[in-house]
C-alpha positions in Angstrom: 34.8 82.9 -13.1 32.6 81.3 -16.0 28.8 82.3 -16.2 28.1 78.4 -16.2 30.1 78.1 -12.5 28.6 81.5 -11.1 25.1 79.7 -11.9 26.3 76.9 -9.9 27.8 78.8 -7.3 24.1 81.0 -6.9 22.2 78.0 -7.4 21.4 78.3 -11.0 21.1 75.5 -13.2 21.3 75.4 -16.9 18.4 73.4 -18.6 20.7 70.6 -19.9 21.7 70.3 -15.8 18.2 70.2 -14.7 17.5 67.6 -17.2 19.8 65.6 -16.4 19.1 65.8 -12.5 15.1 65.1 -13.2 16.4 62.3 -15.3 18.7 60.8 -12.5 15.6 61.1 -9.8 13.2 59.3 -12.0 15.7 56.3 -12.3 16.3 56.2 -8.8 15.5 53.3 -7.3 12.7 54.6 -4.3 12.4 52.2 -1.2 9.8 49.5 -1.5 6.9 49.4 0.4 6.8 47.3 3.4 4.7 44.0 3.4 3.5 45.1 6.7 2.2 48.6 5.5 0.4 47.6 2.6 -1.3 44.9 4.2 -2.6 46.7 6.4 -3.4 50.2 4.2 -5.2 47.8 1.0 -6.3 44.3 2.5 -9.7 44.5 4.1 -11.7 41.4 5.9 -15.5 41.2 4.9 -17.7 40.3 7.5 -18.6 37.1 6.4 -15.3 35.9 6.1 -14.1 37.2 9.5 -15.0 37.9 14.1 -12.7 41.2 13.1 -13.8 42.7 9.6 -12.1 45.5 8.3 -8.7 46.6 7.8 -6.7 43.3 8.9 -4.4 44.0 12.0 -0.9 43.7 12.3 -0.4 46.1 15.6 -2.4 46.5 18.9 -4.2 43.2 19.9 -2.7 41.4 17.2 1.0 42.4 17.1 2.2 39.2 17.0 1.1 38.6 13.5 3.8 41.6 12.4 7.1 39.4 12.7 5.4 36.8 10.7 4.5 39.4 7.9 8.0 40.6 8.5 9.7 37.4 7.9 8.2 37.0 4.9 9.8 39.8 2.6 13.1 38.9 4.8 15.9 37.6 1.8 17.4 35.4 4.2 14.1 33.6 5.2 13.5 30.5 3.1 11.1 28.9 5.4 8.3 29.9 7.3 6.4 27.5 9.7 3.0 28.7 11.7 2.3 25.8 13.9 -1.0 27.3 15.6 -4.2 26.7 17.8 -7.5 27.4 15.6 -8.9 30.7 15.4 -5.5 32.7 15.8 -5.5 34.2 12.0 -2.6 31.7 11.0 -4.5 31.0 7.3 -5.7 34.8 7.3 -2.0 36.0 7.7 -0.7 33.1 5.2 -3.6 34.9 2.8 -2.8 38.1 3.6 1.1 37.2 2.7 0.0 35.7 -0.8 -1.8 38.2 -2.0 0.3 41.0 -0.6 3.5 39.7 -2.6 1.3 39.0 -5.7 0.5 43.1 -5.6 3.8 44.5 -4.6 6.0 42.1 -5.8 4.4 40.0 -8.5 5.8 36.6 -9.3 4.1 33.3 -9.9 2.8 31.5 -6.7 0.6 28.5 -5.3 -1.6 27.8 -2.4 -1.7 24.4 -1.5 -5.0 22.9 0.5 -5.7 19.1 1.7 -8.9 18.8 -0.6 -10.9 20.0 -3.0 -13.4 21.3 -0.3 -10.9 23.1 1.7 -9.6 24.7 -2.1 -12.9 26.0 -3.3 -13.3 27.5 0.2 -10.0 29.2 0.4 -10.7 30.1 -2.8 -13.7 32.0 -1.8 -12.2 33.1 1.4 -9.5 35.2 -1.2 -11.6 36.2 -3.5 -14.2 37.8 -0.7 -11.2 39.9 0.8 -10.2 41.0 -2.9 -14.0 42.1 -3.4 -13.8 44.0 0.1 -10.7 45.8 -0.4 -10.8 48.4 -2.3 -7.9 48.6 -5.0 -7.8 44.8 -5.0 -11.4 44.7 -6.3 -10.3 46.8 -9.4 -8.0 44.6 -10.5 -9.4 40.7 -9.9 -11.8 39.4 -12.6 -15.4 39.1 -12.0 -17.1 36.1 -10.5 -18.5 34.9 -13.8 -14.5 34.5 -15.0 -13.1 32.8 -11.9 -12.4 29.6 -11.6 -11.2 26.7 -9.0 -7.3 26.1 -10.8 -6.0 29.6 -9.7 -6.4 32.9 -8.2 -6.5 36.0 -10.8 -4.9 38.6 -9.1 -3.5 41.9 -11.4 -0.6 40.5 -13.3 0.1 37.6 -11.0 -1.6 33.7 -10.8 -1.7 32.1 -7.6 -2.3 28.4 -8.8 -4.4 26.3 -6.4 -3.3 22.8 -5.5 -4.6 20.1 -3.7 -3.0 17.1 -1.5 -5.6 14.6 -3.1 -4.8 15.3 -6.8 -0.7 15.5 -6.7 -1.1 17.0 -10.6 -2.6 20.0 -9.7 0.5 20.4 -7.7 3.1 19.2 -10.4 4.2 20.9 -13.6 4.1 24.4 -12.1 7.3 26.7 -11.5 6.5 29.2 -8.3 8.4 31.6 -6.2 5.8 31.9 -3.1 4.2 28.1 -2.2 1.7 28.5 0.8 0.4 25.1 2.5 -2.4 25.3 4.7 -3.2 22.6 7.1 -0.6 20.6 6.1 -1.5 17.9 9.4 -4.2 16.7 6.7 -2.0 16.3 4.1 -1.6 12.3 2.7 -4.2 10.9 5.0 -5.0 7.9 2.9 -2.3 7.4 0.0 0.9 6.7 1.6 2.5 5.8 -1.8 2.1 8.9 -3.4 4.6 11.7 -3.0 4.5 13.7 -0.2 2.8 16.7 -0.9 5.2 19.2 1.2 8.0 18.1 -0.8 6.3 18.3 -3.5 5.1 21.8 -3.2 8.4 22.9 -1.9 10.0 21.6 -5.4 7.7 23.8 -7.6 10.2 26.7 -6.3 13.6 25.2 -7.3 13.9 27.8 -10.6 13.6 30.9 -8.6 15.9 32.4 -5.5 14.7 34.3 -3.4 11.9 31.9 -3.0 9.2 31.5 -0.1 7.6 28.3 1.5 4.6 29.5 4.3 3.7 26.0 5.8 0.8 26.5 8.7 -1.5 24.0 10.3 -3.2 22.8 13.2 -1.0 19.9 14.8 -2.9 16.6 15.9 -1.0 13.5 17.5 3.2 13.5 18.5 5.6 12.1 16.4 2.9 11.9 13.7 2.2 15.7 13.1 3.7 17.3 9.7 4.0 20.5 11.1 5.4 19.6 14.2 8.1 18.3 12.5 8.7 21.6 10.5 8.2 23.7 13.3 11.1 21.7 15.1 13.4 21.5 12.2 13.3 25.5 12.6 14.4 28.0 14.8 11.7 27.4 16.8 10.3 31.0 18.2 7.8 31.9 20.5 6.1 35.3 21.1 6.9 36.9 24.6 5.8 39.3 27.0 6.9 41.4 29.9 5.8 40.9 33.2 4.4 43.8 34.6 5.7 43.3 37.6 9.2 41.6 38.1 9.9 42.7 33.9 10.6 39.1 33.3 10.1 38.1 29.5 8.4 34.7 29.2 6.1 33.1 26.1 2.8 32.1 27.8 1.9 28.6 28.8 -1.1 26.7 30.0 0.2 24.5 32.3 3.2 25.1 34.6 6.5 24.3 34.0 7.4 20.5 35.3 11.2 21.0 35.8 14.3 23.1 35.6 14.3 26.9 37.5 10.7 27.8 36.7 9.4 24.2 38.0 5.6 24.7 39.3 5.3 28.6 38.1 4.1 29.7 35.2 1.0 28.7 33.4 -2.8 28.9 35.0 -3.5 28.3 38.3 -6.5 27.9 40.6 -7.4 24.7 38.7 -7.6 22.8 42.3 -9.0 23.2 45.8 -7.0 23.6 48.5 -7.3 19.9 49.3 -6.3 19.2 45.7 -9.5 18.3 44.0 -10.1 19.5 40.6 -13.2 22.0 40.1 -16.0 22.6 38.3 -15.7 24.2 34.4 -18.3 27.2 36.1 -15.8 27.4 39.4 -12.7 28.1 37.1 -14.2 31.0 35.9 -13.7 32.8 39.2 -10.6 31.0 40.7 -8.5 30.3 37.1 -5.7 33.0 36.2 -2.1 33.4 34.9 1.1 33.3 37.0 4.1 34.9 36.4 7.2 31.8 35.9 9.6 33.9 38.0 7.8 35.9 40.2 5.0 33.8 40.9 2.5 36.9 40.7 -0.7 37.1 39.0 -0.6 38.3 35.5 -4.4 39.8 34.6 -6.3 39.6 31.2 -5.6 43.2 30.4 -1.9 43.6 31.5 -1.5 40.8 29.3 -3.3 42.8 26.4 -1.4 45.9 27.2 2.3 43.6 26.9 1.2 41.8 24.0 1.9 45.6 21.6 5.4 45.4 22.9 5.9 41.6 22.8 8.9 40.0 20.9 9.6 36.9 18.7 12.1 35.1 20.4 14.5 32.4 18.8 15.6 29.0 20.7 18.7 29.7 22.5 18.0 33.9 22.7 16.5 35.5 25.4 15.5 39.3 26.0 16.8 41.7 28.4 15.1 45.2 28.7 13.6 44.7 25.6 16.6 43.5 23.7 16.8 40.0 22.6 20.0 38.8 23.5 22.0 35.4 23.5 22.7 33.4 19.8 19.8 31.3 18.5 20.5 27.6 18.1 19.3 27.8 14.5 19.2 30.4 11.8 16.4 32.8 10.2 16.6 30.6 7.2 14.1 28.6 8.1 11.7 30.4 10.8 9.7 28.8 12.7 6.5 30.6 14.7 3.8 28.7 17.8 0.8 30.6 18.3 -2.3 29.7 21.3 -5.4 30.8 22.2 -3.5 32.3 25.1 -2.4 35.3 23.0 -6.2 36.2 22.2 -7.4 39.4 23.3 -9.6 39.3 26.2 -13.0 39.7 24.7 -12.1 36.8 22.5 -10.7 34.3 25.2 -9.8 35.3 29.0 -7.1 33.0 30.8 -10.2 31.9 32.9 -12.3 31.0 29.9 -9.6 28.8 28.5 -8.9 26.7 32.4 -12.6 26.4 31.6 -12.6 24.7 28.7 -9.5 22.2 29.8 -11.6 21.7 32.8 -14.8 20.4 30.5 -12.3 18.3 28.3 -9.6 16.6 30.6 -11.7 13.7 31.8 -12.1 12.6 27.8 -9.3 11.6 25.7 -10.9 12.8 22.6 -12.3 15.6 23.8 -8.6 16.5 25.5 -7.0 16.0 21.9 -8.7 18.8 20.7 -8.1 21.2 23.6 -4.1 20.5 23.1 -4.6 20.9 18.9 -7.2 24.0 18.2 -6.8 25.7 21.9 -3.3 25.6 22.7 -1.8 24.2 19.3 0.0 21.5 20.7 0.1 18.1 19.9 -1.5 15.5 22.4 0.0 12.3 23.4 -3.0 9.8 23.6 -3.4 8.1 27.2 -5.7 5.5 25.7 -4.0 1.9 25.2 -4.3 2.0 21.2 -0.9 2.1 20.2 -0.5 4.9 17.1 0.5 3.5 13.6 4.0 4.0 14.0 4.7 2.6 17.4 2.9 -0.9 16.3 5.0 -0.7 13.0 8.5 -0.3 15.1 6.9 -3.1 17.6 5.6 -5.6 15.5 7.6 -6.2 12.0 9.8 -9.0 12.0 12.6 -9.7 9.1 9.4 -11.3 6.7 8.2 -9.8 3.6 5.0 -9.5 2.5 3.5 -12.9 0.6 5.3 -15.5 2.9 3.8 -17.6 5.7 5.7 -17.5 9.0 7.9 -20.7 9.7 5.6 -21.8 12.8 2.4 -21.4 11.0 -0.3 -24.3 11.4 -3.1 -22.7 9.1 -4.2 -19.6 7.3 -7.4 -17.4 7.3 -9.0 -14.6 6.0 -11.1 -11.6 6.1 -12.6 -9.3 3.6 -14.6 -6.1 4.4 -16.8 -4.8 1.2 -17.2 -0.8 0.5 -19.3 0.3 -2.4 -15.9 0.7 -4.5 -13.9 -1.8 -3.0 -13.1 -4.4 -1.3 -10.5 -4.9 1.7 -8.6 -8.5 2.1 -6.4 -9.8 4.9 -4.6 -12.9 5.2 -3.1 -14.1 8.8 -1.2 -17.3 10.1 -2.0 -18.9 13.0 -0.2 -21.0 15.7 0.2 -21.9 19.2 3.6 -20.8 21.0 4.1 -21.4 24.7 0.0 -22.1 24.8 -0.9 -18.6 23.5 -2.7 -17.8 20.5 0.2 -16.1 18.2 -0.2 -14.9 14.8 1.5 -13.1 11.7 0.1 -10.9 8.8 0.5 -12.8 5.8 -0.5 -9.8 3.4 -3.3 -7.1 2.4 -4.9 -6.0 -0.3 -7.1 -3.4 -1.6 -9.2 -4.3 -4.9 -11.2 -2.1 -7.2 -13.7 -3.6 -9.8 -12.1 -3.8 -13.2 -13.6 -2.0 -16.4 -15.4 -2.8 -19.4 -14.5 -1.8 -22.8 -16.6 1.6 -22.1 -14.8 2.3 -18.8 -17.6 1.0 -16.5 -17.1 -0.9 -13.6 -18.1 -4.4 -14.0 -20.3 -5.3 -11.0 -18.3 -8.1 -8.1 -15.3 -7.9 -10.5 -13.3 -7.0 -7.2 -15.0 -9.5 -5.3 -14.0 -12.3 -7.8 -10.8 -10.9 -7.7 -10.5 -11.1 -3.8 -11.9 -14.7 -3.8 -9.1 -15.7 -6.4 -6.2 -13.9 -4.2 -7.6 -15.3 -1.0 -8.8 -18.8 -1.8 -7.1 -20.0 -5.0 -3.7 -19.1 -4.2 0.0 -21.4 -2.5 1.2 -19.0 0.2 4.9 -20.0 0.7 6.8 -20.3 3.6 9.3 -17.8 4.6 12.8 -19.9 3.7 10.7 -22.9 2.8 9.2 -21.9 0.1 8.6 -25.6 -1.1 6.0 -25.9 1.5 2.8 -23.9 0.7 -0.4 -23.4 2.6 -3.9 -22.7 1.8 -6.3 -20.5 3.2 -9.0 -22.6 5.6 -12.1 -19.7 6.0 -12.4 -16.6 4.6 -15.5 -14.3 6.7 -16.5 -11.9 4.0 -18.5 -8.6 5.7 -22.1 -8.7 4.6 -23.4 -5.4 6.5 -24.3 -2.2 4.8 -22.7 -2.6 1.4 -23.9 -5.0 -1.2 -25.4 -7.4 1.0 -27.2 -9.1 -1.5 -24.3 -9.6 -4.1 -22.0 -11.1 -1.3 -24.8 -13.5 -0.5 -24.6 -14.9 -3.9 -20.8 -15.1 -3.9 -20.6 -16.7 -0.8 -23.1 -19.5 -2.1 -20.5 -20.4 -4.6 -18.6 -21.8 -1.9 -18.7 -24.4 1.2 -19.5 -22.8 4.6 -16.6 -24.1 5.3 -14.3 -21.8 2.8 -16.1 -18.7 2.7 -18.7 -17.0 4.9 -21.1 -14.3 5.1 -20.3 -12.2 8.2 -22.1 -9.2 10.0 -21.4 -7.5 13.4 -23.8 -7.3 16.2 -22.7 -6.4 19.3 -26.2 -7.1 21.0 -25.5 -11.0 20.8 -23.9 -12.1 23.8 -21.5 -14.9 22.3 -18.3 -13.7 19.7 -20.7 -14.9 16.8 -23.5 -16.7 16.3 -24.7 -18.2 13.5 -28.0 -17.7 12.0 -30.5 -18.6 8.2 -31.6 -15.7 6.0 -34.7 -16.4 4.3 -35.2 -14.1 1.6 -32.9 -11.6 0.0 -32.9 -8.2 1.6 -32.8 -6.2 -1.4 -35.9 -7.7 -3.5 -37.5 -9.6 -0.8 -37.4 -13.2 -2.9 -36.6 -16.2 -1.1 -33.6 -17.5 -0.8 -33.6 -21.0 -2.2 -32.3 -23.2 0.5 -31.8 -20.2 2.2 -28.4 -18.0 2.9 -26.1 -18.7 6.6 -24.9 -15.1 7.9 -22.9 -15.2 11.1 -23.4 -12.6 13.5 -20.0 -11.3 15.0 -19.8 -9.4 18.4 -17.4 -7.1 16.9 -16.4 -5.3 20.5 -15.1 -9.0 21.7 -12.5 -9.1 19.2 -11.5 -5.6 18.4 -10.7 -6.1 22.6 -8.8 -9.8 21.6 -7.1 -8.2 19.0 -5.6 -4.9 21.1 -4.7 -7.1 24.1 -2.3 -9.3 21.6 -0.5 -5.9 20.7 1.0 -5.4 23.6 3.7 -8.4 23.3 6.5 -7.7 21.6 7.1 -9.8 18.1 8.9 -12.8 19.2 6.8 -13.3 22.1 3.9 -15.8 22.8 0.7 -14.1 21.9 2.4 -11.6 19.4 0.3 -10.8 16.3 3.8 -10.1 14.2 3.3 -7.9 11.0 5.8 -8.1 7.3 8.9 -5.7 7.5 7.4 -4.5 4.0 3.6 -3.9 5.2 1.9 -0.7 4.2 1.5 2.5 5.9 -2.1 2.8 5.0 -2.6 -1.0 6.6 -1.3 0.3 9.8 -3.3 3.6 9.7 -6.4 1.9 9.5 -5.3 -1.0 12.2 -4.8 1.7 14.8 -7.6 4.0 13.9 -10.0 3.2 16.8 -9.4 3.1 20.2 -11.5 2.4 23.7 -13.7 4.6 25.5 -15.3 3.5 28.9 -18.8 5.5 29.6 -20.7 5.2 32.7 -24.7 4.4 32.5 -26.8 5.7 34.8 -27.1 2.6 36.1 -23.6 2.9 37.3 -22.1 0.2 35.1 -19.5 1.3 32.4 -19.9 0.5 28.7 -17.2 0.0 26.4 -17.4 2.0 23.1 -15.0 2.4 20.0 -14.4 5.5 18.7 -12.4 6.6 15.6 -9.3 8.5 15.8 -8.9 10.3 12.6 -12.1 10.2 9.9 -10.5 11.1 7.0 -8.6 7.5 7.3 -10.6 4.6 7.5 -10.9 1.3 9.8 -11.4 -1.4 6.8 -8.2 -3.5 7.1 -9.1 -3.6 11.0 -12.5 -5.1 10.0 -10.4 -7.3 7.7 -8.2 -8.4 10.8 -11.4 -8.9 13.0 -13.3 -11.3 10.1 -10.0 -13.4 10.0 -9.7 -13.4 13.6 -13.1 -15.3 14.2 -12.4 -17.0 10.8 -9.7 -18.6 13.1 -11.8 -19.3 16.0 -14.3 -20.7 13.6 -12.0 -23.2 12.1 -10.8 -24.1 15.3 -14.1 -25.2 16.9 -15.1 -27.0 13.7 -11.9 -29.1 12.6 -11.4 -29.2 16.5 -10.8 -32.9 15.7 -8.0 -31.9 13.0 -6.7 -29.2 15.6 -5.7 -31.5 17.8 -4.3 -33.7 15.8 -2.1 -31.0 14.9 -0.9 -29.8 18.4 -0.5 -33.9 19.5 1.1 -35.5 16.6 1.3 -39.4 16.1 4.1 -41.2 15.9 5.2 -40.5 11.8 4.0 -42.9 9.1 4.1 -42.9 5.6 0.9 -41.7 4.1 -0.3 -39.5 1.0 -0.1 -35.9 0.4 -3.6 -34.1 2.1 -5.6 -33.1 -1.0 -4.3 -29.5 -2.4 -6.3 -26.5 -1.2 -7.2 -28.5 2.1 -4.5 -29.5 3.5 -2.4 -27.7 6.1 1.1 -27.7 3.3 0.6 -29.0 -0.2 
């Protein structure tokens, strides 16, 4: 036996042996660390940032973060949706991701927000857990090198976009693309791109690659995330019953059909007799049932199940704390719902949310956001204001924008000013069956041009609105010989340049173009009345200015009750096959709310659905709509010559820009 093999043999090693050994363990590839560990070892939450500063949690009370963390540094996970209630940690743990994979596993990224507001705070948000934790801190720049376009963060850049400005989203190449509150995403510019697939293009150069989309969701069938969350694999977070060890995801309300129908959910919401109670009496007689069971589940077995609680796909199911079954989609796209019901006790009891429903059910509004931020649901309004897409799918006809419908007798207008802007309408009118029917004509949105030094030039837009509206031969659809002019166009006066509308109205008859304001104290639809003096510099008003007061709340009710015929029938209000998303946005962005005075009689209020979209093309549709009336009651004689027709004889052509064709 060779010295060399008896050193082997004892356990001896020559030097060129151990060398090459050391060499071999340094270029061994070790385990990386898991998302979940580091998170929770480096990534600290200041108190001004957060209810639970400190380390961030990803076990105990808030296990139910973990699988999300975990799905994130899964290879086969694409997608990652977080459809949530508010205050559940869904942007913290979307955070926590971003900067956890810019640490341990650097590559470029980009955090996607719905405005420049919401950037600069999630930019703060960051930076304040980077300046809490303690190895982040050393290697993120100081405040007076940070900026607003991206995070600094060691080697890596997360870049920060913003749904309003679509370039600070474009021309970037990512790996990891977070969107928060994607449900506020495209609120006003339909004809942009849409900023989810925009942000989910920025990623087409790298594989693996990550998309984390979380929001809030707000109205069904027109929630972003909704959508996502059901184009995934759609899991929800269960828990053991203590007592039958059924596994079950926590709901509010109790199942309405199938094996679990009327268990489940909170009870103790009604008397005996089936009265609802008080907010203050669900405090003592609200709590959780058990769907198979029918036993009550408490606050704190519920926080000692939550630890051991399990993501469950659709289509899977757990048995002794094994998820069994096949999942009717796959991992590649995972999708996570999170409530207020999975807070721990001291945040929210069972009884403190039946308390809350209880203050909320009895207004629509109020009800909306119990279904969005408590249990993150979205909420099928119960008011009679049809939503954007349901008037689009019930009104448009085979007519494109521009054309007059074939049983129109004459056209009107409205126009609603903005200090930027001006709206414009243009509607048909006729008579079928007796009812008053009607079709959008088109809509348009004008901005003042600029002069040579990019200034707006002041009314520019309003002289360009008088020149669409008044001066122009609206075809009709498949006669396009035949063209019409518009009768009146009501031009809004209140609020915003009332004093520069006066003077463009005076270019023109009463009978073309009218000053308009809403008052809903008069107690006619409009009444007409003589300003004296300007209300800007106080001068008279030489021959003074007519302003016709509108009672805004008659027609806005007028104009909803026509929406509920169909297209082709009598009293429709029909609308182009081409019309604009943002035009039916802001059509169906109020809707009715019935208050009782303490006189006992009810009052009829408007309230806006979403603020971040306007209501201007309804103001538009509610000028022309008593443009209409208007025209009626003065060419009343004309009217009627219309609807009762004398026998034909030849006579001239009316006078273009007056007559009903020219």
């Amino acid at each position: 036996m060779s010295v060399t093999s008896c050193r082997r043999e004892f356990g001896e090693l020559t030097g060129s042996e151990r060398f090459r050994r050391e060499l071999a363990g340094i270029w061994k590839q070790r385990p990386a660390e898991s998302l979940v560990t580091w998170i929770e070892r480096e990534l600290w939450l200041p108190a001004e940032e957060s209810a639970n500063p400190g380390p961030v949690q990803l076990s105990g009370d808030y296990h139910f973060l973990r699988g999300i963390v975990q799905a994130a540094e899964d290879p086969d996970v694409e997608d990652i949706t977080i459809m949530k209630s508010a205050q559940i940690c869904g942007t913290v743990t979307m955070c926590a991701i971003l900067l956890g994979l810019a640490c341990t596993r650097p590559a470029p990224a980009m955090l996607i927000t719905p405005d420049d507001e919401s950037r600069h705070e999630l930019r703060h948000r960051n930076y304040a857990f980077c300046d809490q934790s303690p190895k982040l801190r050393e290697i993120v720049p100081p405040d007076h090198l940070r900026n607003d376009h991206w995070l600094s963060i060691g080697h890596c850049k997360i870049h920060l976009g913003t749904s309003a400005n679509k370039q600070s989203i474009s021309g970037k190449s990512c790996r990891v693309v977070g969107m928060t509150e994607c449900d506020r995403y495209d609120a006003r510019k339909s004809k942009e791109a849409n900023t989810i697939k925009l942000g989910r293009e920025r990623t087409a150069m790298f594989n693996p690659r990550l998309h984390i989309t979380e929001s809030t969701p707000t109205i069904k069938n027109d929630s972003k995330i909704e959508t996502r969350y059901e184009e995934s694999n759609r899991q929800t977070y269960q828990l053991e019953c203590p007592h039958c060890r059924h596994w079950q995801a926590l709901i509010f309300f109790p199942h309405a059909e199938g094996p679990f129908a009327g268990r489940g959910g909170i009870h103790g919401l009604q008397d005996d007799a089936g009265n609802w109670r008080t907010p203050d009496e669900a405090l003592v007689h609200a709590w959780y049932q058990c769907e198979k069971c029918g036993k009550r589940i408490t606050d704190a077995e519920k926080a000692a199940a939550i630890p051991r609680g399990l993501w469950v796909p659709r289509g899977c199911g757990v048995e002794r704390g094994i998820l069994v079954g096949v999942p009717e989609r796959s991992s590649l796209h995972s999708g996570f719902h999170l409530s207020r019901l999975y807070c721990p006790p001291e945040k929210y009891t069972f009884a403190a949310i039946a308390r809350e429903y209880l203050k909320c059910r009895d207004d629509d509004s109020s009800l909306r956001g119990f279904y969005n931020n408590w249990l993150g649901l979205t909420y099928q309004t119960k008011n009679k204001t049809p939503l954007w897409f349901e008037l689009k799918k019930k009104l448009c006809i085979p007519q494109p924008r521009g054309f007059v419908h074939p049983e129109a007798m004459f056209l009107t207008a409205g126009g609603d000013t903005q200090d930027d802007r001006v709206y414009g309408v243009v509607r048909a009118w006729w008579g079928r069956r007796g009812e008053c029917t009607s079709a959008l004509v088109d809509h348009r949105e004008f901005f003042p041009r600029l002069d040579v030094d990019g200034e707006p030039i002041p009314d520019s837009d309003l002289v360009a609105l008088g020149r669409w509206v008044l001066d122009t031969d609206w075809p009709m659809f498949g006669q396009p010989f035949k063209k019409f002019r518009v009768r009146t166009l009501c031009l809004d006066s209140g609020g915003h340049r009332t004093s520069r509308v006066y003077r463009f109205t005076r270019k023109y008859s009463t009978t073309r173009v009218r000053a308009v304001k809403g008052d809903t104290r008069i107690m006619s639809a409009w009444q007409r009345s003589l300003i004296d003096n300007d209300p800007v510099s106080g001068k008279p008003i030489d021959g003074g200015q007519d302003l016709w007061l509108l009672n805004v709340n008659e027609f806005k009710e007028d104009i909803h009750m026509h929406w509920r015929f169909a297209s082709e029938d009598p009293g429709a209000w029909s609308l182009p096959e081409n019309v604009d998303e943002v035009y039916l946005r802001h059509i169906a962005n109020e809707y009715a709310v019935d208050k009782r005075k303490p006189d006992g009689h009810e009052k009829r209020s408007w309230n806006v659905r979403d603020h971040r979209c306007g209501v201007d093309y309804l103001d538009c549709e509610v000028y022309a709509f008593a443009a209409a009336q208007m025209w009626i009651m003065d060419e009343w004689d004309q009217v009627e010559a219309i609807l009762n027709p004398p026998a034909p004889v030849q006579e001239e052509d009316d006078e273009p820009g007056y007559g009903l064709e020219i």
